[in-house]
C-alpha positions in Angstrom: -5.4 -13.3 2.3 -7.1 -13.9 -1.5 -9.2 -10.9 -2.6 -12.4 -12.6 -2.1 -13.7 -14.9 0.2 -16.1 -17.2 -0.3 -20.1 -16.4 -0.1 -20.9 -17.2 3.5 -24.2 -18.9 2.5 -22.4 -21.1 0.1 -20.3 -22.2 2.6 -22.7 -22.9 4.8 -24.7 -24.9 2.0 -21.4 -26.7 0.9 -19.5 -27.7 4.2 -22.8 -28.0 6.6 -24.4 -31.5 7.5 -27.7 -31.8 9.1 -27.4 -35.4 10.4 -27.8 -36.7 14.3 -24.2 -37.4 15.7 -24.7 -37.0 19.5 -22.0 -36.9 22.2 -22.7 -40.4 23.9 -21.7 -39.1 27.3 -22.8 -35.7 27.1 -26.1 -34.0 28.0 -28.0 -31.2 26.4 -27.1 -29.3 29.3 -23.9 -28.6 27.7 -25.1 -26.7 24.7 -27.9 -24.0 26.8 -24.7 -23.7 29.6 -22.5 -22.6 27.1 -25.0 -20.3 25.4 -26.2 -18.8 28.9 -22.6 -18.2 30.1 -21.9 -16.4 26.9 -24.5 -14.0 27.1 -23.2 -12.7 30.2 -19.5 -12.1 28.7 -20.7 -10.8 25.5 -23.6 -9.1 23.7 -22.6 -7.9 20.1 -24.0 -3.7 19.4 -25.2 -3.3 16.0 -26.1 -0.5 14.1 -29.0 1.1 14.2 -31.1 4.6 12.9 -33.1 7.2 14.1 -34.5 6.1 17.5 -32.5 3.3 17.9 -34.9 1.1 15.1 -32.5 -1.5 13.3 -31.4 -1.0 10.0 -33.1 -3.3 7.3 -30.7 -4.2 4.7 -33.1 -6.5 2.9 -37.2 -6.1 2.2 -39.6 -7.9 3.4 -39.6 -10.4 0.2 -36.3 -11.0 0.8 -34.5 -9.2 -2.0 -31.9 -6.6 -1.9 -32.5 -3.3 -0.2 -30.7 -1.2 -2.5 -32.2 2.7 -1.4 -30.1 2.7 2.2 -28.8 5.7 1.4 -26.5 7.1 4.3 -27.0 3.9 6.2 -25.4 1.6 3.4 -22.7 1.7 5.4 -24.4 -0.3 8.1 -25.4 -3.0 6.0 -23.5 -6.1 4.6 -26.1 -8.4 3.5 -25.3 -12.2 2.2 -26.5 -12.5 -1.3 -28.1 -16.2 -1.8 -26.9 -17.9 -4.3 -28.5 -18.1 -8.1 -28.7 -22.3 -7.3 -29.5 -22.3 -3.0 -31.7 -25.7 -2.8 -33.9 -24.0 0.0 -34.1 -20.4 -0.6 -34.5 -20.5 -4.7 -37.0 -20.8 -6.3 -38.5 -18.2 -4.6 -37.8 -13.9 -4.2 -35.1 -14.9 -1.3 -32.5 -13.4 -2.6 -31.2 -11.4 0.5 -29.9 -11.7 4.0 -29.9 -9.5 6.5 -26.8 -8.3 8.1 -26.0 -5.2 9.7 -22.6 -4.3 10.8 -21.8 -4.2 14.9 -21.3 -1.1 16.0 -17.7 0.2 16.6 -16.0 1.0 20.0 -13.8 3.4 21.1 -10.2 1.9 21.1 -9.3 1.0 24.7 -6.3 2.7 24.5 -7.9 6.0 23.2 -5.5 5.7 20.2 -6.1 5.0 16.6 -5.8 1.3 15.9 -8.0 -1.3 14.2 -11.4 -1.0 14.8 -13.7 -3.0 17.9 -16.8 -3.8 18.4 -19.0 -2.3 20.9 -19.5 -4.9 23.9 -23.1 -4.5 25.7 -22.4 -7.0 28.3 -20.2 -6.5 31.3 -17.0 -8.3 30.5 -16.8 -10.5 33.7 -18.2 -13.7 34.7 -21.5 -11.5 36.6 -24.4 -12.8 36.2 -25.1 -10.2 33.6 -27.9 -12.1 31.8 -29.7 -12.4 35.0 -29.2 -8.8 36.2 -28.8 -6.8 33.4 -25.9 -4.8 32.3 -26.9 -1.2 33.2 -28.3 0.0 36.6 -31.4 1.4 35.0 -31.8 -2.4 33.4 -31.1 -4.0 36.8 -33.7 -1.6 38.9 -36.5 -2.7 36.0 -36.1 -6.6 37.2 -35.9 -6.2 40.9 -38.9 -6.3 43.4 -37.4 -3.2 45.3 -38.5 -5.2 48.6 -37.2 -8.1 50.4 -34.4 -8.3 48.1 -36.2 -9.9 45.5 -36.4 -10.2 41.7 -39.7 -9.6 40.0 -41.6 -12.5 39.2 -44.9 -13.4 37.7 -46.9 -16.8 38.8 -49.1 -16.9 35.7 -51.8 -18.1 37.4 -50.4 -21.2 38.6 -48.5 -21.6 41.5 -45.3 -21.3 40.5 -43.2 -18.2 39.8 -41.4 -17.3 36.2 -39.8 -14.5 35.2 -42.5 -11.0 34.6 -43.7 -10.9 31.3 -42.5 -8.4 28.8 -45.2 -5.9 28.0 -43.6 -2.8 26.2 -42.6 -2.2 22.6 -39.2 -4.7 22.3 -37.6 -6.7 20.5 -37.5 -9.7 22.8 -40.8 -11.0 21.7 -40.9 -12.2 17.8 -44.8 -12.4 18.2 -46.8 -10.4 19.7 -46.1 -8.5 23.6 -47.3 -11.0 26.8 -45.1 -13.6 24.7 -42.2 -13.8 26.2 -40.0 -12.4 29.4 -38.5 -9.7 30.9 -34.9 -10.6 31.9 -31.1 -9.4 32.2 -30.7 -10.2 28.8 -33.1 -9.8 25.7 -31.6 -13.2 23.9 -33.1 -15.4 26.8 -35.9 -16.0 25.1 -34.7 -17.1 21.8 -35.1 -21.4 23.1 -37.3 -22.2 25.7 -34.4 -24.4 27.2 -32.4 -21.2 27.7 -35.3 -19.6 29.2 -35.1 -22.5 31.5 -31.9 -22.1 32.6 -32.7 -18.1 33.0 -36.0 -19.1 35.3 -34.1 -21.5 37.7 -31.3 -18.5 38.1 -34.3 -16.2 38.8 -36.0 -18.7 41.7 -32.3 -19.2 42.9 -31.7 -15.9 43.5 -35.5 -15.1 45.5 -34.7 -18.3 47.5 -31.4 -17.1 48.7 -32.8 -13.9 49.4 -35.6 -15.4 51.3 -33.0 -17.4 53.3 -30.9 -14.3 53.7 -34.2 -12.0 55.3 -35.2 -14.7 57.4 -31.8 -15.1 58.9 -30.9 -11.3 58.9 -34.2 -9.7 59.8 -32.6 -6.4 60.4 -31.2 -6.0 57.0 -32.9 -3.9 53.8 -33.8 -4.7 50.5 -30.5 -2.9 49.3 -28.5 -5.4 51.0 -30.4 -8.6 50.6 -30.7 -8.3 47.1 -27.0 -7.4 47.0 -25.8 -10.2 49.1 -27.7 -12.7 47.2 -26.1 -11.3 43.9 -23.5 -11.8 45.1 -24.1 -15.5 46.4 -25.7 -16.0 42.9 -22.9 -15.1 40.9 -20.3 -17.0 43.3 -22.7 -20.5 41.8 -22.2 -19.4 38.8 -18.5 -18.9 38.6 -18.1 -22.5 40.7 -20.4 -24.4 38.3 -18.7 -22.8 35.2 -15.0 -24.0 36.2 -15.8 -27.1 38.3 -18.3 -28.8 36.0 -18.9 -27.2 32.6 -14.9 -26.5 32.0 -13.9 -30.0 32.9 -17.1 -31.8 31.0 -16.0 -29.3 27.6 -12.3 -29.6 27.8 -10.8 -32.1 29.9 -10.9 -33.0 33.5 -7.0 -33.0 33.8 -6.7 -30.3 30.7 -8.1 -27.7 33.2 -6.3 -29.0 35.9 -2.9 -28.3 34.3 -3.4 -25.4 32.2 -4.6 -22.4 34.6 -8.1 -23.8 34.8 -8.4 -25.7 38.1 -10.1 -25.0 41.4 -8.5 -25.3 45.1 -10.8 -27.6 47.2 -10.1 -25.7 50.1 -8.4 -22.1 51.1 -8.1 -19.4 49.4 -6.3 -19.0 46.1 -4.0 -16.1 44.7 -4.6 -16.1 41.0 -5.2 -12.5 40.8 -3.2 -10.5 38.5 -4.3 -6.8 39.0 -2.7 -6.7 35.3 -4.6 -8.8 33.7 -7.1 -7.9 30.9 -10.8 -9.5 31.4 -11.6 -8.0 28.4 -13.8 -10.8 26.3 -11.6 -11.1 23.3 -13.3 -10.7 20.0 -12.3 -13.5 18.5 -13.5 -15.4 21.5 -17.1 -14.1 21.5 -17.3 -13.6 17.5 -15.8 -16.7 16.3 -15.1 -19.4 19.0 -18.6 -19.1 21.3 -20.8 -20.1 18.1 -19.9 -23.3 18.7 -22.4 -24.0 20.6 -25.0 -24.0 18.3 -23.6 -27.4 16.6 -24.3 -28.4 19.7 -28.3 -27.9 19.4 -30.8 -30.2 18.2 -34.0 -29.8 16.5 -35.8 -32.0 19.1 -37.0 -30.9 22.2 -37.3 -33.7 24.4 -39.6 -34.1 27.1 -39.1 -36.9 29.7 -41.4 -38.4 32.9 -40.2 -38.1 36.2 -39.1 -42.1 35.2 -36.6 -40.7 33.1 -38.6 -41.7 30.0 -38.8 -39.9 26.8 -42.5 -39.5 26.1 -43.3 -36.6 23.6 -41.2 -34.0 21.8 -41.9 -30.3 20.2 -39.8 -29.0 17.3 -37.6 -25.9 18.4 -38.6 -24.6 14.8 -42.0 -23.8 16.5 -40.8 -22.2 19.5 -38.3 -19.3 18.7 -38.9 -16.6 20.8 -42.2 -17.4 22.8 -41.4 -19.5 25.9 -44.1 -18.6 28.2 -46.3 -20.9 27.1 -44.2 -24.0 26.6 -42.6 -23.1 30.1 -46.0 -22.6 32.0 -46.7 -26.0 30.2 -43.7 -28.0 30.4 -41.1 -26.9 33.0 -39.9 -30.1 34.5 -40.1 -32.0 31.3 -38.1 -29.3 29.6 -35.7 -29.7 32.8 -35.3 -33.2 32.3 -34.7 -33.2 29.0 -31.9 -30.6 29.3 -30.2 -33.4 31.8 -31.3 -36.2 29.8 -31.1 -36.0 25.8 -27.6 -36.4 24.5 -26.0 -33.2 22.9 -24.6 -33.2 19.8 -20.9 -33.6 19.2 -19.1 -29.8 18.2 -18.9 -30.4 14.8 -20.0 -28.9 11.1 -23.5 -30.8 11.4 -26.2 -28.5 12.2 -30.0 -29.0 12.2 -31.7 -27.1 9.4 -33.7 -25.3 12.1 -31.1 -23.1 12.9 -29.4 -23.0 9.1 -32.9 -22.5 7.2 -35.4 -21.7 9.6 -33.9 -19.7 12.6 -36.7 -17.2 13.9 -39.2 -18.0 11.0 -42.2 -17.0 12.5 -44.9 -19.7 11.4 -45.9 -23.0 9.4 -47.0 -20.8 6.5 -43.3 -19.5 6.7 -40.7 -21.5 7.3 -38.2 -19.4 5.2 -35.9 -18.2 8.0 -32.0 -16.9 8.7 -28.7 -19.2 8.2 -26.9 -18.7 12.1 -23.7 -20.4 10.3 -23.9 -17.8 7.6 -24.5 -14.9 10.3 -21.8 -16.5 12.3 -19.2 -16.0 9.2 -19.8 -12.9 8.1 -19.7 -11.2 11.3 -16.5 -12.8 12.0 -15.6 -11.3 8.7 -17.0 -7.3 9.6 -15.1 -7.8 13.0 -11.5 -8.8 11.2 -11.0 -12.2 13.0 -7.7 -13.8 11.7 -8.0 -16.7 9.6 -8.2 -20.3 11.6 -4.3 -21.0 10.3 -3.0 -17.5 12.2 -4.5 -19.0 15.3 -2.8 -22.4 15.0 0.5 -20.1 14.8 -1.2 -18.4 17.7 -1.9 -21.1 19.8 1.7 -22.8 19.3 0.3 -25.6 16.9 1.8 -27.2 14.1 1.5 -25.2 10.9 -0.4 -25.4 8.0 1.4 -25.3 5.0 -0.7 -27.8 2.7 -3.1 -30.1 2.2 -0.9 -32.8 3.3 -1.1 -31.2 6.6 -4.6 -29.6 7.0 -5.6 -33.4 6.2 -3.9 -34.5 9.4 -5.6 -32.5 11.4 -9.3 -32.0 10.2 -12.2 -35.0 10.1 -11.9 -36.9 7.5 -12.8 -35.6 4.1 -13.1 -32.1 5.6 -9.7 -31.2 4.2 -10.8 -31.8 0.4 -13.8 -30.2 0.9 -12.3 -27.2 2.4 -10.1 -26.7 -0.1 -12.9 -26.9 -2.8 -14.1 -24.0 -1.0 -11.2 -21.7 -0.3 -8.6 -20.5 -2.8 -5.8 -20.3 0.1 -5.4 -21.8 3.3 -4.5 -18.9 4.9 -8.3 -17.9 4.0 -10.1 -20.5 6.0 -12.3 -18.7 8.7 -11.5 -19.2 12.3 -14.8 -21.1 13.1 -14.8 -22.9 9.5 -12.0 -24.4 10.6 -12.0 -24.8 14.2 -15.5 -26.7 14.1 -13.7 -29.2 11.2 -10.4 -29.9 13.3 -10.4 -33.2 15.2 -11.0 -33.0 18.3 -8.3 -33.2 21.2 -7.9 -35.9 23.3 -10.5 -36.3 26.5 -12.2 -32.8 25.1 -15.4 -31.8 23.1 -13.3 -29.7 20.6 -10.4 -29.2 18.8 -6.9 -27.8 19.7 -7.2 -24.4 18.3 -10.7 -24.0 19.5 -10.1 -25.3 23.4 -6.6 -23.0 23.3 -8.8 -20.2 22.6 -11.8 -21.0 25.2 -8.5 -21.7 28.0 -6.9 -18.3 26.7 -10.5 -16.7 27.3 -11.6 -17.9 31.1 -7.9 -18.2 32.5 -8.0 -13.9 32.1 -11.8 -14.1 32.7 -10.6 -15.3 36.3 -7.2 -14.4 37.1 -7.6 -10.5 36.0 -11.9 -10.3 38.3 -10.8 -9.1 41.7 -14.2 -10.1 43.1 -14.2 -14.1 41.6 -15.6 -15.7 44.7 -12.4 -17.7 46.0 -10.7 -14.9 46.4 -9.5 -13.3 49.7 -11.9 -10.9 51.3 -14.6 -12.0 48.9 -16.2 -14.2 51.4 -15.8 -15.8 55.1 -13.7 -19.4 54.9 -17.2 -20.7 56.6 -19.1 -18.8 53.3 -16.2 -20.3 50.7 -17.0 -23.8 52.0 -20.7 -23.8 51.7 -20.1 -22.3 47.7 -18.1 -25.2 46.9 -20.9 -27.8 47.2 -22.8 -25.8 45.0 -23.3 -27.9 41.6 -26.6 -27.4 39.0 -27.9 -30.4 40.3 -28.6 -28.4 43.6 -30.0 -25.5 41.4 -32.0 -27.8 39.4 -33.6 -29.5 42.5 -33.9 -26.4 44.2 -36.1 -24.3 42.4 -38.1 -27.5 39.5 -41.6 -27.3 39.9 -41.8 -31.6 41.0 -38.9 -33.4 39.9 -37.5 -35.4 42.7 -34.7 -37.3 41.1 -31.7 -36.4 39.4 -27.8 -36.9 38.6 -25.2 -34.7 40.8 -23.5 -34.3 37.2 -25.8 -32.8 34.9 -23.6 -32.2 32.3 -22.9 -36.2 31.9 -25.2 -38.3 31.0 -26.9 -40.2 33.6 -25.1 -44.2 34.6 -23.3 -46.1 37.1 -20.9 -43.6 37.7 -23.9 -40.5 37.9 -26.5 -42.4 38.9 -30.0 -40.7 39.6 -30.2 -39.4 43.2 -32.9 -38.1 45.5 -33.5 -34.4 45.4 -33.9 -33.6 49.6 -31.3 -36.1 50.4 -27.1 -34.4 50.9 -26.3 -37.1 47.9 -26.5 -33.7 46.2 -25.1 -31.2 48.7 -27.4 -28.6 50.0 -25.7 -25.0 50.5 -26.5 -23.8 53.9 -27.4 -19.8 54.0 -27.3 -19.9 57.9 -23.2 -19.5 57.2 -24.4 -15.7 56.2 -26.4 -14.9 59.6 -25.2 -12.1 61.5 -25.9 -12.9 65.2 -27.7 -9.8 67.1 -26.8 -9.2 70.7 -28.1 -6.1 73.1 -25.8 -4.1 75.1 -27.2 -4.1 78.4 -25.5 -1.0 79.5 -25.9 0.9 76.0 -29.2 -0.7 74.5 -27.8 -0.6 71.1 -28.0 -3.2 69.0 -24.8 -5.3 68.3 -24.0 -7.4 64.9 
């Protein structure tokens, strides 16, 4: 590797597009699914000071923070460049970075350093439930099972609001939510996604006290966890998986689901650790994914008005209050964009700027680079070697496999191939056949959730997980079901949201089985009386 790699703002500046290329089949769905799944395998630590406050690497202005002292160490700021077109002229001069916070090495050996994961490392439900018990007991009811919820005077129910000192709200406290995880309020489309999970959970655990009357909060609220997650995990691998890498991809490379039975895929020697190079450098895809626009569409399926997700970073309650089923339908409407090194300048200029006065906000491509770079991610050729793709050995071939253009530009860039950065390069690589994304990148993401499933002795069609009777009723599960379960008044919708709306996934009726309807009465434990004992039998 050269000595040097490139500033991560000029590469961002040089090699980043923000033009409108959407998928033509694809629905925004695809983009918050990916980001809400990904917050519940990983959660990057960083470093922070004296009672856990975060280390500022830059001042307020923008320029370097050069008087760190002891916690210089912490901090690896991106310079911006002397000619940047957005942050110069102007005292911008600095962003923040600060390092992740290391991790004991699994094998309680010296090696090369890991990051510190804050998420549980299995497909959980993490982001719902939190990650630590004490987290977990702060979002539950502690009766009927339930999840805490606030209606907001209106009569529909959202996520608490979150009232102490935190992070989570950008604004002011009252702001924003409470929920498993503190980045679900960063777009109000993911803080959809996080408020349907939320009703899911209180409906099954309705279904599950009204069915089981003799049964406690403890095990309601468990038992609908547990149901919960189960949706999740059959949603991920039967509809997301399929719509981001290929229907018969999945099918043939570790990925499919059995339609009926049991399956054996467990490997009690299997790692489900989230592989760093997964979570640092592959997951940020998603965000090419993301549009500026925030659609809102009519229960007619017509686009009628749209907010800027520039004015909306981290203060959902009121859009949500305001516009829950338009923000609903939009997520299953408006078109994703393709995977790709265009990204809105909302998220490589303005991410998390606070106001109109202020529009000067963070670079995530920039972020994305340079933490790939603290956490020593190989470069994107050692993962074609990797992956058992063709090799790079010059231009001739990195032009064969890259969008057009990309390779020259790349080049212009990087002194060495062997320097390209793994999400540099994976976002430029054409993308396989039938699949959202390239070869290296879908190798990775396969690699990731083959050992996300085959090494969790708990993933929901495993023996002794759940009855045969139980199994069957998960397996009709899709997010149309969620959607139309727990919407304030939409009445229509496709039984494959992640596709757009046609012929083939028409627009269905909500209360009709078009879109299957899970049936709790498969958990109901019959009671019976022992006439000679009077105890109660289950």
């Amino acid at each position: 590797m050269s000595e040097k790699l490139p500033n991560p703002r000029l590469l961002s500046s040089n090699l980043v597009d923000d033009k409108n290329w959407t998928d033509d089949t694809k629905t925004m769905m695809m983009a918050y699914w990916t980001i809400f799944i990904g917050h519940d395998l990983s959660h990057t630590a960083v470093s922070t000071i004296g009672n856990n406050r975060f280390v500022k690497c830059c001042y307020t202005d923008g320029s370097m923070q050069y008087k760190l002292n002891k916690h210089l160490r912490s901090c690896k700021p991106i310079l911006i460049p002397d000619d940047d077109k957005f942050y110069v002229p102007g005292p911008h001069r600095c962003m923040n970075y600060v390092r992740s916070r290391p991790a004991v090495h699994s094998s309680c050996t010296f090696g090369p350093m890991e990051q510190m994961n804050q998420a549980t490392h299995y497909l959980d439900g993490s982001m719902i439930y939190g990650s630590s018990l004490k987290q977990m007991l702060s979002l539950r009811k502690m009766s009927d099972g339930e999840l805490l919820t606030n209606t907001l005077n209106t009569d529909q129910n959202y996520m608490p609001l979150e009232t102490t000192e935190t992070d989570a709200c950008q604004h002011d406290n009252g702001t924003c939510f409470r929920a498993g995880d503190i980045r679900a309020n960063t777009f109000p489309q993911l803080t959809v996604l996080h408020t349907l999970w939320v009703r899911e959970h209180n409906r099954v655990a309705r279904g599950l006290a009204y069915l089981n009357s003799h049964w406690e909060d403890e095990r309601i609220f468990l038992e609908s966890k547990k149901i919960v997650t189960a949706f999740i995990q059959h949603i991920t691998y039967n509809e997301w998986l399929p719509a981001l890498l290929g229907v018969d991809y999945t099918k043939k490379n570790g990925l499919g689901l059995l339609e009926v039975g049991y399956s054996n895929t467990y490997d009690e020697t299997a790692d489900p650790t989230v592989s760093n190079s997964f979570a640092t450098a592959i997951l940020p895809f998603a965000n090419s994914m993301l549009s500026d626009i925030i659609s809102l569409y009519s229960e007619n399926q017509k686009k009628y008005a749209s907010l800027s997700l520039k004015n909306h970073y981290n203060r959902p309650v009121d859009i949500l209050v305001t516009y829950m089923d338009q923000l609903v339908r939009g997520l299953t409407t408006q078109n994703t964009q393709k995977v790709d090194m265009l990204f809105t300048q909302t998220i490589t200029n303005n991410l998390y700027s606070k106001d109109a006065k202020n529009w000067f906000g963070m670079d995530i491509v920039s972020l994305d680079i340079q933490r790939s770079r603290d956490h020593g991610i190989p470069s994107y050729t050692q993962f074609r070697k990797y992956c058992g793709l063709k090799d790079i050995e010059n231009e001739q071939h990195l032009s064969e496999i890259m969008e057009k253009d990309s390779a020259d530009r790349l080049l212009k860039q990087y002194k060495s191939l062997n320097d390209i950065d793994l999400l540099v390069g994976a976002l430029l690589e054409k993308h396989a056949e039938d699949a959202m994304v390239g070869p290296t990148m879908r190798c990775i993401i396969r690699e990731q959730f083959v050992r996300t499933k085959t090494a969790d002795r708990y993933f929901y069609d495993l023996p002794g997980v759940f009855t045969k009777n139980q199994l069957k009723e998960i397996r009709k599960m899709t997010l149309a079901r969620i959607i139309c379960n727990n919407v304030n008044n939409i009445t229509m919708m496709q039984k494959q949201v992640f596709l757009k709306p046609d012929s083939t996934n028409e627009l269905q009726p909500c209360n009709t089985e078009l879109i299957p309807t899970t049936f709790i009465s498969r958990w109901s434990e019959f009671v019976t009386v022992d006439p000679k004992s009077s105890r109660t039998k289950y």
